[in-house]
Backbone as JSON, one array per atom type, in Angstrom:
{
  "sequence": "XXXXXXXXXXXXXXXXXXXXXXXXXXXXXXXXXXXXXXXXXXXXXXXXXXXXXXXXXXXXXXXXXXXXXXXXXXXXXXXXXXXXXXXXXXXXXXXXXXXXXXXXXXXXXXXXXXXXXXXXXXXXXXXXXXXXXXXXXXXXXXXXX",
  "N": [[0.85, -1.18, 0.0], [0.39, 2.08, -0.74], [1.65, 5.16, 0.48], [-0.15, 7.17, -0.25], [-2.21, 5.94, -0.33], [-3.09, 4.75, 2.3], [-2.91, 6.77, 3.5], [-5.52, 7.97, 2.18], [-7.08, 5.84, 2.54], [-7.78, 5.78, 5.63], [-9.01, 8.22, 5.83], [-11.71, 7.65, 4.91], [-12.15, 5.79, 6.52], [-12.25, 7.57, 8.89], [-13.94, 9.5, 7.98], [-16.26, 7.75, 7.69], [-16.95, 7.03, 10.44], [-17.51, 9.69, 10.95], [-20.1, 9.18, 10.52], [-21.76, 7.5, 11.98], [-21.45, 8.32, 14.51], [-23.48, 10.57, 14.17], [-25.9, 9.6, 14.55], [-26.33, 9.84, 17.13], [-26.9, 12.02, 17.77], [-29.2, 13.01, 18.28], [-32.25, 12.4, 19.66], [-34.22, 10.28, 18.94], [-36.09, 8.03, 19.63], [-37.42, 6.23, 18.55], [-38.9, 7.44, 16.61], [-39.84, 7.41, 13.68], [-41.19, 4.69, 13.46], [-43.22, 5.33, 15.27], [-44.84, 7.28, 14.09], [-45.69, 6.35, 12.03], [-47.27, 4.3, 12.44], [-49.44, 5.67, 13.49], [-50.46, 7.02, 11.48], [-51.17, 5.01, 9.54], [-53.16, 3.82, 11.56], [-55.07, 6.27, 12.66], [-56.58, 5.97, 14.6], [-55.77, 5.34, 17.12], [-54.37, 7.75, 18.23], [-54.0, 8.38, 20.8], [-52.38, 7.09, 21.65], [-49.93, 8.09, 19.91], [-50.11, 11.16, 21.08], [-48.59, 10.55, 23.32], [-46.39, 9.26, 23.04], [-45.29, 10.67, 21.5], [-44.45, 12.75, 23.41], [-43.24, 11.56, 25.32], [-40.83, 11.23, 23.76], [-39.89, 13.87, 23.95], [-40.12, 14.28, 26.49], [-37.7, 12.61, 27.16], [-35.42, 13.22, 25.65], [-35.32, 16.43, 25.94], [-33.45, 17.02, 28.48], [-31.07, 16.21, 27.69], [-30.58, 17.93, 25.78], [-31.2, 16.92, 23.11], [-33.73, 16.89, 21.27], [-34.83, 16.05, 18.67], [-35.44, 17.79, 15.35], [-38.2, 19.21, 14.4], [-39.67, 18.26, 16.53], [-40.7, 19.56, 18.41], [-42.55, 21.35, 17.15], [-44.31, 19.13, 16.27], [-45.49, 17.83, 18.1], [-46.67, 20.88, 19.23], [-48.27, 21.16, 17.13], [-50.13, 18.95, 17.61], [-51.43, 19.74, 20.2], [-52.81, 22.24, 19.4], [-54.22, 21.25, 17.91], [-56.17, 19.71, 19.7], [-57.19, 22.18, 20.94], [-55.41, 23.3, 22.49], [-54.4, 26.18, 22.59], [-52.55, 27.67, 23.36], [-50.26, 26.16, 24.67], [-49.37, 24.97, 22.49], [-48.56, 26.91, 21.29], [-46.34, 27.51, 23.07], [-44.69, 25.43, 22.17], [-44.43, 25.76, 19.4], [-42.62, 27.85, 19.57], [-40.77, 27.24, 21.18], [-39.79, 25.42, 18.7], [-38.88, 27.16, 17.26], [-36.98, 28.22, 18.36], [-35.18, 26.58, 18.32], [-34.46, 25.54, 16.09], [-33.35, 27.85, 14.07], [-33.93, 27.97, 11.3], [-36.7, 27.67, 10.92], [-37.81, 29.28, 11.66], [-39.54, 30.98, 10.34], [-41.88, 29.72, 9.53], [-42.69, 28.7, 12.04], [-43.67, 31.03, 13.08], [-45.65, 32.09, 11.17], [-47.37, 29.52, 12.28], [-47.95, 30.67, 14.74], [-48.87, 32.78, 14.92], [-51.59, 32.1, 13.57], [-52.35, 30.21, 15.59], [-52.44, 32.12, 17.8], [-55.0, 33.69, 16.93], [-57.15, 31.83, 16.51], [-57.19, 31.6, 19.5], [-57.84, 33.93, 20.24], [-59.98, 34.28, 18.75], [-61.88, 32.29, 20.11], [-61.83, 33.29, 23.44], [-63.33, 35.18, 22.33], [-66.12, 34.0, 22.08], [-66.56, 32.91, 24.14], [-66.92, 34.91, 25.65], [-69.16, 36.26, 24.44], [-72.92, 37.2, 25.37], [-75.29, 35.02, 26.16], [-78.16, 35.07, 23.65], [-81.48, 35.89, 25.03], [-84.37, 34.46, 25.03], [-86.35, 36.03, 24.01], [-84.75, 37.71, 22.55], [-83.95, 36.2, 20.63], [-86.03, 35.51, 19.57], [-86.75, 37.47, 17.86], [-84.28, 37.48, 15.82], [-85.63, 35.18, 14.31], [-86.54, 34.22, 10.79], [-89.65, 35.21, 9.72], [-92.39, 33.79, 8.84], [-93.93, 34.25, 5.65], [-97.2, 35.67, 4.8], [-99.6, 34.55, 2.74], [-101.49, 36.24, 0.06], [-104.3, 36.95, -0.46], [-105.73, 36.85, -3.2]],
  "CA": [[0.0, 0.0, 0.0], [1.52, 3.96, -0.78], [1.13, 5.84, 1.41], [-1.49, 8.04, 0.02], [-3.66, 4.68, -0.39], [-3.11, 4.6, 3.26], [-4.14, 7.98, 4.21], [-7.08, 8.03, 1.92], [-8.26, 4.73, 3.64], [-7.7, 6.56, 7.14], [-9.57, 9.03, 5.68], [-12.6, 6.88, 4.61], [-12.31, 5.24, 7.95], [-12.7, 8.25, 10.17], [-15.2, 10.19, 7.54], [-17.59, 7.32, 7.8], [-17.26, 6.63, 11.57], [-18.13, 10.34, 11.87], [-21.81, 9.31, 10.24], [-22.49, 6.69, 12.99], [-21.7, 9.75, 15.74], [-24.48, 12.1, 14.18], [-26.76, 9.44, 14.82], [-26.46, 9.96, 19.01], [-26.94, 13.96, 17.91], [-30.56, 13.62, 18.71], [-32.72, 11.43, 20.81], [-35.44, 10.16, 17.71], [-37.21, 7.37, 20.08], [-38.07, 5.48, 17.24], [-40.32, 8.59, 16.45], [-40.65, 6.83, 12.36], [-42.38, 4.02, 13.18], [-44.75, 5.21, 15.54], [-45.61, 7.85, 12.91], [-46.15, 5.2, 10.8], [-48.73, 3.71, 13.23], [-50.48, 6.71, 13.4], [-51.02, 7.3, 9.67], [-52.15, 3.97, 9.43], [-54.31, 3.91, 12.37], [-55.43, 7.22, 13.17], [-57.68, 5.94, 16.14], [-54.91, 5.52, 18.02], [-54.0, 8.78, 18.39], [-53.59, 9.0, 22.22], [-50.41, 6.73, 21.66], [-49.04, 8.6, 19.24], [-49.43, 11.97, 21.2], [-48.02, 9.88, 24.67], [-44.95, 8.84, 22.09], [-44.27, 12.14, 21.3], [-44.57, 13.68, 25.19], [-42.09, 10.61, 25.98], [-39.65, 11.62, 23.04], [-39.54, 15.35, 24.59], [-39.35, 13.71, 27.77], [-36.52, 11.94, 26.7], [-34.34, 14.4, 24.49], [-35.15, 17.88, 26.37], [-33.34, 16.66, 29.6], [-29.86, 16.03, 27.27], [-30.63, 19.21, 24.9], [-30.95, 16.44, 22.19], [-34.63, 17.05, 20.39], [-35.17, 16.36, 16.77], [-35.71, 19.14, 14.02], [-39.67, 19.14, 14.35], [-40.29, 17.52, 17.27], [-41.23, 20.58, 18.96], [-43.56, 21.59, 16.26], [-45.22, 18.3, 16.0], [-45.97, 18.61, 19.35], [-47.7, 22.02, 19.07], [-49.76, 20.83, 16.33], [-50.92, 18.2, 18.6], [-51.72, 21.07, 21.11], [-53.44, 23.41, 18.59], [-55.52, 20.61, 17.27], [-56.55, 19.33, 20.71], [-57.78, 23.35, 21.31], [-54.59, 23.97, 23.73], [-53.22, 26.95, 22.14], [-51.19, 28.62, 24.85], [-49.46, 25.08, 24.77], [-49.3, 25.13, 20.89], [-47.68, 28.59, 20.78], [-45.07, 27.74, 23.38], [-44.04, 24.32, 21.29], [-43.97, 26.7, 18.66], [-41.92, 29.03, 20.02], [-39.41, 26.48, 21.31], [-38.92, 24.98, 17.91], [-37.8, 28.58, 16.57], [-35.63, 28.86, 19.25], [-34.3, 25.39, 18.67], [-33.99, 25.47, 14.97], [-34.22, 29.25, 13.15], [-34.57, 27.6, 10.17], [-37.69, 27.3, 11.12], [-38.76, 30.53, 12.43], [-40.35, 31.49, 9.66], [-43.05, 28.93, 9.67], [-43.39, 28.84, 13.05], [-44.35, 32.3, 13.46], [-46.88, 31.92, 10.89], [-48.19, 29.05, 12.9], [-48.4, 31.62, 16.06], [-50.25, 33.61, 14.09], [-53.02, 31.03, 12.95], [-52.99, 29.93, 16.98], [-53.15, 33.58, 18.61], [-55.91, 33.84, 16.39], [-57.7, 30.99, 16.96], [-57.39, 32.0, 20.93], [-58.69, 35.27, 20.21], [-61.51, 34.06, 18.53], [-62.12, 31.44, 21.3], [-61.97, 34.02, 24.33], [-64.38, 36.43, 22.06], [-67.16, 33.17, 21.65], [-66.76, 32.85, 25.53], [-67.34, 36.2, 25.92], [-70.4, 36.84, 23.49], [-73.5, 36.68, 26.21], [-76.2, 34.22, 25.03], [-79.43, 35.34, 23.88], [-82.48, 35.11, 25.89], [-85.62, 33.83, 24.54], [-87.2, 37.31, 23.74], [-83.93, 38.51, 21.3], [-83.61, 34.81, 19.78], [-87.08, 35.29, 18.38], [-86.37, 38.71, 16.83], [-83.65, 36.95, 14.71], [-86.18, 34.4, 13.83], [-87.04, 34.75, 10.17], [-91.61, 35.02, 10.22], [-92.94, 32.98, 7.09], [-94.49, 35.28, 4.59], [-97.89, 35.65, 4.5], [-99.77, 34.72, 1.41], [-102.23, 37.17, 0.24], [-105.22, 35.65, -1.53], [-106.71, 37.82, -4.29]],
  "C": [[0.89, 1.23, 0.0], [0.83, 4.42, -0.1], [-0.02, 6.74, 1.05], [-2.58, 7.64, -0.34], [-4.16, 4.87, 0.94], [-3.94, 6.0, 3.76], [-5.46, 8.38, 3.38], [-7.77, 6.91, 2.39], [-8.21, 4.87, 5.24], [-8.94, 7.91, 7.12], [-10.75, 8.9, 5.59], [-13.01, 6.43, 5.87], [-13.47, 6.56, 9.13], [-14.03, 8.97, 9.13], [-16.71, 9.37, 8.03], [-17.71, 7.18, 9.39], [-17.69, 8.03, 12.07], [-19.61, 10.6, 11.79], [-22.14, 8.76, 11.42], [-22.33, 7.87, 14.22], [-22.71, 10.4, 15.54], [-25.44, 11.26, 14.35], [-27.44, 9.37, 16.6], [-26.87, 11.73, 18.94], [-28.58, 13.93, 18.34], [-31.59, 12.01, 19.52], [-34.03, 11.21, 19.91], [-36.68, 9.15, 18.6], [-37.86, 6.29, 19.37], [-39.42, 6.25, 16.76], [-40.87, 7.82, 14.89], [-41.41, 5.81, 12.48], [-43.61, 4.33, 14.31], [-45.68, 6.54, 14.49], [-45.92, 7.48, 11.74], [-47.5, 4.5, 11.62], [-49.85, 4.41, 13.12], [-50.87, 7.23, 12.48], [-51.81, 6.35, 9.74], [-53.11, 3.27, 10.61], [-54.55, 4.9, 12.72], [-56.31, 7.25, 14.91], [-56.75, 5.69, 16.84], [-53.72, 6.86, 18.33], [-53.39, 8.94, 20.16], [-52.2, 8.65, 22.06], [-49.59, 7.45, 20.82], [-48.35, 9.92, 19.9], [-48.53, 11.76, 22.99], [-46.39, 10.34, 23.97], [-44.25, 10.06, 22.35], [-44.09, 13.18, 22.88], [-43.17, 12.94, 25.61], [-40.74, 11.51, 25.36], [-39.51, 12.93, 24.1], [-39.21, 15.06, 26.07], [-38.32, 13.36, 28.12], [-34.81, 12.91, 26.51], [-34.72, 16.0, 25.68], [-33.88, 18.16, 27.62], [-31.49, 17.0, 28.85], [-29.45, 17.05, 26.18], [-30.14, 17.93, 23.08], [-32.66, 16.47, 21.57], [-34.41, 17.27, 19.24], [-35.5, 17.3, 16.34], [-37.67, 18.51, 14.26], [-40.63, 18.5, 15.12], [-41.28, 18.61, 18.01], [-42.75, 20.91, 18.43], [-44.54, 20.36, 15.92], [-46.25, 18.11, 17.24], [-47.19, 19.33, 19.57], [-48.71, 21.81, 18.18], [-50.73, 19.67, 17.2], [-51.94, 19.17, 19.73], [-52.86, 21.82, 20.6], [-54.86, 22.5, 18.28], [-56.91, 20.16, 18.57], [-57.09, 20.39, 21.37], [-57.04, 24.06, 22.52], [-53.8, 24.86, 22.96], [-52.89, 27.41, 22.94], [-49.82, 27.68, 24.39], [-49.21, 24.64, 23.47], [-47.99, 26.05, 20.91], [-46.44, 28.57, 21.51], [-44.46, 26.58, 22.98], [-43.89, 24.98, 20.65], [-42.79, 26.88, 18.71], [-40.27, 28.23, 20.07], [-38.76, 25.86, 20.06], [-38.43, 26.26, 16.96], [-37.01, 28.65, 16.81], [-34.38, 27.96, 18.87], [-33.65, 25.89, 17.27], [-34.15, 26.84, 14.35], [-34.46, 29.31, 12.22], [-36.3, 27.67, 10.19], [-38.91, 27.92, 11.7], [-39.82, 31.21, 11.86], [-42.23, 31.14, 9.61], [-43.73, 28.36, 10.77], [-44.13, 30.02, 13.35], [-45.49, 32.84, 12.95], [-48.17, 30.92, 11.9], [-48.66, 29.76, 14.48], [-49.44, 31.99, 16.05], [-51.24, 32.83, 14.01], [-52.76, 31.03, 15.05], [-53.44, 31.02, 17.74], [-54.41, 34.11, 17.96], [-56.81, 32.75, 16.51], [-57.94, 31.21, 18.65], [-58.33, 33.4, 20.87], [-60.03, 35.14, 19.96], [-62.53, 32.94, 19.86], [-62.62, 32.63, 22.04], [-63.51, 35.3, 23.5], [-65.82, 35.48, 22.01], [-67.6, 32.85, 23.23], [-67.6, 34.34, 25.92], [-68.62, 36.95, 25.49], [-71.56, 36.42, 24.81], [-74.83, 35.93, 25.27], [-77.22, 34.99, 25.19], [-80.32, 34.86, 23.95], [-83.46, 34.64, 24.16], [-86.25, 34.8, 23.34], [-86.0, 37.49, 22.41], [-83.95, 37.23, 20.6], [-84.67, 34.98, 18.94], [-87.15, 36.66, 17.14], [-85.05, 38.1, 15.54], [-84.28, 36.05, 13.82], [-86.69, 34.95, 12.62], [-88.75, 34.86, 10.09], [-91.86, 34.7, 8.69], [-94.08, 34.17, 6.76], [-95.95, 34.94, 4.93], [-98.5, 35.26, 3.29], [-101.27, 35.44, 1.07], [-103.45, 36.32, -1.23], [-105.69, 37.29, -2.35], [-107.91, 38.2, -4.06]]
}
């Protein structure tokens, strides 16, 4: 072997051993197949959003969370009508990734809006009896000749 067989197969060596390292860079859980479960069963949703509470459980502790874990998260949140708890999954996957700020901050938007409208549907007082029938349309008369 010449030597610069040798150091390009030193080189080969350590390049690939530094792929198997980037796979400890994040704490995944086996997040693909249970999002494979949950495509193909949707009714099992609770486990899926357990899974994903665990993963964050998991990974937040070692500052190792996946690219979109955060955000998958919050959509869980948003959908389930917890925006507060939406918006600060959000938030955290901006912080995490800023790639990503963009499209989180849209999704703020859509949730602080969705809260707003919430708190204003709470807030509307119901009407009684008496104003309910004033909205009521009154069937036409028909007028005989």
């Amino acid at each position: 072997m010449t030597p610069a067989t040798k150091y390009l197969f030193i080189f080969f060596l350590l390049f690939s051993l530094m792929g198997c390292g980037a796979h400890n860079r994040y704490n995944w859980s086996d997040y693909d197949t249970k999002m494979y479960k949950h495509y193909k069963n949707p009714a099992e949703r609770e486990d899926f959003v357990r899974s994903l509470k665990e993963i964050l459980d998991n990974a937040e502790p070692e500052d190792k969370v996946p690219p979109g874990i955060y955000a998958e998260y919050g959509f869980v949140m948003y959908e389930e009508g917890n925006t507060q708890q939406a918006i600060l999954y959000y938030q955290k996957e901006a912080t995490k990734w800023p790639e990503s700020r963009a499209f989180m901050t849209k999704l703020i938007a859509i949730a602080n809006n969705r809260a707003t409208h919430q708190k204003q549907n709470i807030q509307r007082p119901v009407d009684s009896e008496v104003n309910a029938d004033k909205n009521v349309q009154k069937p036409l008369l028909e007028v005989s000749k």
